[in-house]
Each structure stands twice: as C-alpha cells, then as structure tokens.
C-alpha positions in Angstrom: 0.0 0.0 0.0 1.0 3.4 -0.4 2.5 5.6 2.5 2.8 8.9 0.3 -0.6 9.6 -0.7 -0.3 13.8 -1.0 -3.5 14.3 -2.9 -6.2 16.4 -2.7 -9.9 14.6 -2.5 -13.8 14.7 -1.1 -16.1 12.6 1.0 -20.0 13.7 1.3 -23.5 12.4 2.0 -26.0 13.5 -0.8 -29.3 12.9 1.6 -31.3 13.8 -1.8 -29.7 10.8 -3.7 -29.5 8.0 -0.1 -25.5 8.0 -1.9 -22.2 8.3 0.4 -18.6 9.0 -1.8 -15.1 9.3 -2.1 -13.4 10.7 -4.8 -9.5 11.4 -5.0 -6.4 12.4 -7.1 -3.2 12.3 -6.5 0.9 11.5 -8.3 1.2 7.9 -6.9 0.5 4.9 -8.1 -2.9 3.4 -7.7 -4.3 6.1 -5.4 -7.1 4.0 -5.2 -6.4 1.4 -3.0 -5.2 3.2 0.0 -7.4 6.5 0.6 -11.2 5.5 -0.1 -12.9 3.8 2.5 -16.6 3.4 2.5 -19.4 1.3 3.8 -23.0 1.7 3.0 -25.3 1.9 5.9 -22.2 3.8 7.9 -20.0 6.5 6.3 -16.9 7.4 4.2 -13.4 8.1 5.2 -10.2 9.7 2.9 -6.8 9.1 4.2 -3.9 10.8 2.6 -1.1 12.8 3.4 1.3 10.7 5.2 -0.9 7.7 4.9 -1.8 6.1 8.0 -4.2 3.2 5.9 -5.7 1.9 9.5 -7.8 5.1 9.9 -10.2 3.7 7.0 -11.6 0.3 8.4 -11.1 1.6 11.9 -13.0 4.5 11.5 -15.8 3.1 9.3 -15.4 0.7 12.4 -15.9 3.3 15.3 -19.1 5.1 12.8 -20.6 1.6 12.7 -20.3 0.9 16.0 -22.1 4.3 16.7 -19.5 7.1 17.1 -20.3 10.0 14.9 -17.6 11.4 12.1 -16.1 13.5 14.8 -16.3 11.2 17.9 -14.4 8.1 14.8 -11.8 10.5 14.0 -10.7 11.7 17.0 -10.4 8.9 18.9 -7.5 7.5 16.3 -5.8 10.9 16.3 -5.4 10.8 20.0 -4.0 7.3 19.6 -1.6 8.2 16.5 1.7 9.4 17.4 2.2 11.4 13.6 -1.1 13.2 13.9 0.2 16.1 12.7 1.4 14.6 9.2 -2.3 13.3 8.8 -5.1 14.1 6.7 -8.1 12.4 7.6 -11.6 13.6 6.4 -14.7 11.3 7.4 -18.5 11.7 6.8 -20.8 9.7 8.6 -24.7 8.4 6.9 -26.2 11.1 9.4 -24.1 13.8 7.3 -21.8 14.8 10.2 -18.6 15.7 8.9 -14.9 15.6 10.5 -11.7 16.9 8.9 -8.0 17.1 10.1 -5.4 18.5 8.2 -2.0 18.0 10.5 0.5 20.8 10.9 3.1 18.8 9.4 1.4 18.5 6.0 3.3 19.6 3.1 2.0 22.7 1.7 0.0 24.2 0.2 -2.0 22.2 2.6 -5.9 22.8 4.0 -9.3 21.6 3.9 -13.1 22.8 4.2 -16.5 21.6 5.1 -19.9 22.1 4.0 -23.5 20.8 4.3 -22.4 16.9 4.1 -18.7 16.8 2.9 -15.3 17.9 3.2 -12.7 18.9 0.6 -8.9 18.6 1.4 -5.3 19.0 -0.4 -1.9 18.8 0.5 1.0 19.1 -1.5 -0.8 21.8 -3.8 0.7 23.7 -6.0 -1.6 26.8 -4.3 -3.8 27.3 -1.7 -6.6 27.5 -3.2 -7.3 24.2 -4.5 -9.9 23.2 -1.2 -11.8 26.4 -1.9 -12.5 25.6 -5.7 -13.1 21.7 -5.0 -15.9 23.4 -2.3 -17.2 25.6 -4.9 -17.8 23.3 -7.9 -19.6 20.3 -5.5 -21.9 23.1 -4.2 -22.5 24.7 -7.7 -22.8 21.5 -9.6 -25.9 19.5 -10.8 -26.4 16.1 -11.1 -25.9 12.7 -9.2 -23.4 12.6 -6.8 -20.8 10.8 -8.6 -21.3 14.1 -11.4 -20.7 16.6 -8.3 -17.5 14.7 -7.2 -16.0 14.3 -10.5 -16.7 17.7 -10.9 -14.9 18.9 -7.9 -11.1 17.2 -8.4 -11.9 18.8 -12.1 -11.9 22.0 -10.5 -9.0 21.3 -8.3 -7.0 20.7 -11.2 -7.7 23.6 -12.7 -6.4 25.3 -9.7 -3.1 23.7 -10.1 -3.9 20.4 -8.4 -0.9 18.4 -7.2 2.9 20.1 -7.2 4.0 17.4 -8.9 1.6 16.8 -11.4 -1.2 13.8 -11.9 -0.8 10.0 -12.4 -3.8 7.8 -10.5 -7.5 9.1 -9.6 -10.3 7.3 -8.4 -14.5 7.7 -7.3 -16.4 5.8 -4.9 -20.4 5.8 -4.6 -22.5 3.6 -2.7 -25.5 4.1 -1.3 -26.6 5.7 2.1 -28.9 3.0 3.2 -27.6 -0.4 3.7 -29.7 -3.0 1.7 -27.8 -6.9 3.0 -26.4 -6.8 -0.4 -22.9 -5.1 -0.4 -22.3 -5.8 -4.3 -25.6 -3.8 -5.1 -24.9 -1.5 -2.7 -21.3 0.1 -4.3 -23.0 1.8 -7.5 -19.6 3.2 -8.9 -16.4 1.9 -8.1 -14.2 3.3 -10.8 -10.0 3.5 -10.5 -7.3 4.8 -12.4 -4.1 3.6 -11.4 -1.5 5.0 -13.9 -2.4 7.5 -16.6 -1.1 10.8 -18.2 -4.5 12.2 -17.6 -6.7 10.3 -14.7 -9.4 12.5 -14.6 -10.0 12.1 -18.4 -9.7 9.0 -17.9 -12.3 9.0 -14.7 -14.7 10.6 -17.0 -14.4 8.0 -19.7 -14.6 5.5 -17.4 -17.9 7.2 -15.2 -19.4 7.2 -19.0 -19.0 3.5 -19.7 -20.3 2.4 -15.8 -23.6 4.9 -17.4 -23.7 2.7 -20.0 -23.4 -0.5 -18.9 -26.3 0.7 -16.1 -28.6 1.7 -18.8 -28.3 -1.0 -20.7 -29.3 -3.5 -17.9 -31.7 -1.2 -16.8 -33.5 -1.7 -20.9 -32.9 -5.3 -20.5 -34.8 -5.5 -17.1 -37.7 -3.9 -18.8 -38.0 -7.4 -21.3 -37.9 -9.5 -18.5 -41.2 -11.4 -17.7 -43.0 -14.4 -19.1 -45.3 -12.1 -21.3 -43.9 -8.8 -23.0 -45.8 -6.8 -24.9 -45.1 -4.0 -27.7 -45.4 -1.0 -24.7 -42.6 -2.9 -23.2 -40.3 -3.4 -25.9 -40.9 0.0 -27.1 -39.9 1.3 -23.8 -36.7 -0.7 -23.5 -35.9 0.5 -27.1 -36.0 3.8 -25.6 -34.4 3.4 -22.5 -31.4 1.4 -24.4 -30.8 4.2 -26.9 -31.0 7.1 -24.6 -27.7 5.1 -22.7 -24.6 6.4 -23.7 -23.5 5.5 -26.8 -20.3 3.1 -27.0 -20.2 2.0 -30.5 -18.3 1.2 -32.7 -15.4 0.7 -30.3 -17.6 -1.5 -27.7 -20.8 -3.7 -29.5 -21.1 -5.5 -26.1 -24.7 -4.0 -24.7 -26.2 -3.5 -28.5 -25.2 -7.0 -28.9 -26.7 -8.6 -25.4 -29.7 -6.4 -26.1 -30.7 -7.5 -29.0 -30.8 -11.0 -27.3 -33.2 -9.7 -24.8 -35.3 -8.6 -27.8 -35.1 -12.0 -28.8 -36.0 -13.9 -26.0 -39.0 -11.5 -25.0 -40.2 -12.5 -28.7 -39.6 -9.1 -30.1 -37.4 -10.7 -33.1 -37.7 -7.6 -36.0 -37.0 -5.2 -33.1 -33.7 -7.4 -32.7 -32.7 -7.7 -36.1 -31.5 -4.0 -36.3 -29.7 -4.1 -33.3 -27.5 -7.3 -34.6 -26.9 -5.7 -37.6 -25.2 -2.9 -35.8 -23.1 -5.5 -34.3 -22.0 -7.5 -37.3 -20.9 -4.1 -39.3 -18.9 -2.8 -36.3 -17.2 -6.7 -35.5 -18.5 -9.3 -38.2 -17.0 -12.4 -35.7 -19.9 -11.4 -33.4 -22.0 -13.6 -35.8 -20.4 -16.8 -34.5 -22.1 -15.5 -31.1 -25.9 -17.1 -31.6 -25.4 -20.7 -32.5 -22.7 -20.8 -29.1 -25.8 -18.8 -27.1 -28.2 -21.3 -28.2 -26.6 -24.2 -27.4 -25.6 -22.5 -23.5 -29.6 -22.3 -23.7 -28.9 -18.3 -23.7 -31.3 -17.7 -27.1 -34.1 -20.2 -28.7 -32.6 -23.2 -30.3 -34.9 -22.4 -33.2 -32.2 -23.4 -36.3 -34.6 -21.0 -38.3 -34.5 -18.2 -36.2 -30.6 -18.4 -35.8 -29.9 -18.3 -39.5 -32.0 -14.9 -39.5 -29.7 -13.6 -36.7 -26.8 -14.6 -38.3 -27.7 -14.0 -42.1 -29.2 -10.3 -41.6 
C-alpha cells in the first residue's frame, strides 16, 4: 500500500440521492487502494497525506459501532503518534462531517467543510485548490458521482498536485444499507496510472452509465409475457444510454438477445446488424448462445440472426 498519498480529494452524504462517496487524485501509483474507504449503511473516510491506511476500516469501524464522524476521527488521532502529518476527512450516513489537516502536512495544505462533505489538499501547487473543490460540489448539478467528478476537475484547474497527476479514483454507494454489499457500491471506478486520470475517470464514469442503462432496458423485457409497450420502452431506455459503439458492440449485442428472447425478433434484427458491421466475428455468437440455452434453439431463427 501506499504511505505517500499527498492528494487532494472529497467525501460527502447526498441525503437527496440516499448516496455516500469518495473521490481522490493524486501523483502515486494506484491512489485508489489506500485513501477511499466506505461502507454503505455507515460513512466514508479519505486518508492521505502521510498515509496512516488503518484510519479507514477503523474508522468506518468506530461510525458503525455508533461514534459520529467526529467522535471516529478523534479517537484514532489521540492514539496516533504522527497526527500532525495526517489528513483524515470522514463523513458519517447522518451527514456529520470531520476533517483534520495535521500541521506537518506539506504545503500548500488545507481543507473545508460544508453541508455533508469535506474537501482537502496537501501538497498543492496553491492554496486555493480546497476552496475551488468546495465551490464546484456546491454549484454543480447532477448525481453525486457528477458533483464529485466535478470537484477534483476543478482542483486541477487550480493547479492540483505540485508534482503533477498519475492515479485518480471515485467511490459511490448508497446511504442505506440493503444486506447486499455488491448492489450496494453503485460506482467503483480506478485509475491507477495515466497521463490524464481524470480524463480517464470521465471516460470510465461514461461506460459504468452505459453498462447501467443497458441493464436497466434489459430489465424492462424480462417477464413471461412482453408486450409491444414494453419493448418500445426498453428500445427507448437502451438508446437514450450512452452510446459506446463502434469501439464496444457488447450492450447492443446482449440487447438484442433480450429482444429476442421476450419474442420481439424484428426489433432485434437492427440491433445485430449494428453489431455484425462494427465486428463481423460477433456472428459466430448465436449458434454458441443457443446451445448454452442463452437464445431459442430455433435453427430458423438463428440463420436470420446470423444471415441479416
């Protein structure tokens, strides 16, 4: 893990949204591993700065356990002899926020809180990196994985890190804990090595979007009985999702065999053939899906998916 991580980040409760996140920059390797830490159900911590990596579990530990932010973070700084070369910022699923920016931080180093989150940098190449991070969350609109993005865009444009960029990542699960930890993350995106991470971030927030949507147009042909509502509303919800082609035919591929099995078959025909001029080896796909019980084993039917 790293010990290094001089960065500049967020954490924040969007009560609107029932969403808790992280989202961080920094030059180090695979800044992703070592300051987000969150839990749905209990709160989100960044550490950074002189990383002390135990103040993540423990403090989603202490919040679970029914400390608030500020009760979690100061009982591990009382406890950590190199206080002052932390930077700890925690938010807990009430929305109270803690923040502590040691006095042995390399500057330009700081923080500041608002309704639900906390923005803090060290290592900056100016001071006023928190300020602008603080400025864009508030002033944004959108999900909260938008708003965070947002705000290490703006810190960047400040300046960001002294020493430049190389890893990034962003962190949303949701407020409320469900029993089902998987469903509960809803982005979990990382960056470990790249010229431009939050270019990269972007890209990579667009394909989670995507893939979303697309499951979310599938789930609309589940059932034993679609009907032409249905299929025209999955049609609409797949083609509003943001569009990956020609470099990815992965969800206008899969979608088209939810047309298929919901019985919507010339609604799936243009779909495939979307998918057979952007990769033609995709065509070897429905005769392998059959067989796996995936699609009809209708040899008919499989000649028009793979003839059109």
């Amino acid at each position: 893990m790293p010990s290094l991580a001089h960065t500049y980040s967020i954490v924040a409760l969007d009560p609107a949204a029932g969403q808790l996140g992280v989202a961080v920059q920094s030059h180090y390797f695979g800044v992703g591993s070592a300051v987000p830490w969150l839990e749905a159900g209990v709160g989100a911590v960044a550490t950074q700065s002189f990383v002390e990596i135990s103040y993540g579990p423990l403090g989603l530990a202490l919040m679970k356990g029914g400390k608030t932010a500020s009760q979690a973070l100061a009982a591990l700084l009382v406890a950590d002899p190199r206080q002052d070369q932390r930077q700890v910022a925690m938010v807990d699923v009430h929305g109270n926020v803690a923040v502590h920016t040691g006095a042995r931080c390399i500057a330009a180093a700081g923080h500041r809180t608002g309704e639900g989150y906390a923005v803090q940098a060290n290592l900056m190449l100016q001071a006023t990196v928190w300020d602008a991070m603080a400025e864009a969350y508030e002033q944004t609109r959108g999900d909260l994985a938008t708003r965070l993005l947002a705000a290490l865009e703006a810190a960047e444009a400040e300046g960001g890190d002294i020493r430049g960029r190389q890893s990034a990542a962003l962190v949303v699960v949701n407020a409320a804990a469900s029993g089902r930890p998987w469903q509960d993350r809803l982005f979990d995106l990382r960056v470990d090595d790249h010229a431009e991470p939050l270019v990269e971030l972007r890209r990579l927030l667009q394909v989670r979007r995507a893939y979303d949507a697309w499951n979310a147009a599938e789930a609309l042909l589940s059932g034993d009985h679609v009907d032409a509502a249905q299929v025209a509303a999955a049609a609409a919800r797949f083609d509003a999702a943001p569009d990956l082609m020609p470099e990815n035919p992965e969800g206008v591929f899969w979608f088209g065999c939810a047309l298929v099995n919901a019985g919507a078959i010339e609604a799936a025909l243009p779909y495939f053939r979307r998918v057979y001029a952007a990769q033609p080896a995709w065509r070897e796909l429905a005769p392998r899906l059959a067989e796996a019980g995936l699609l009809p084993q209708d040899h008919a039917l499989l000649q028009r998916l793979i003839e059109i």
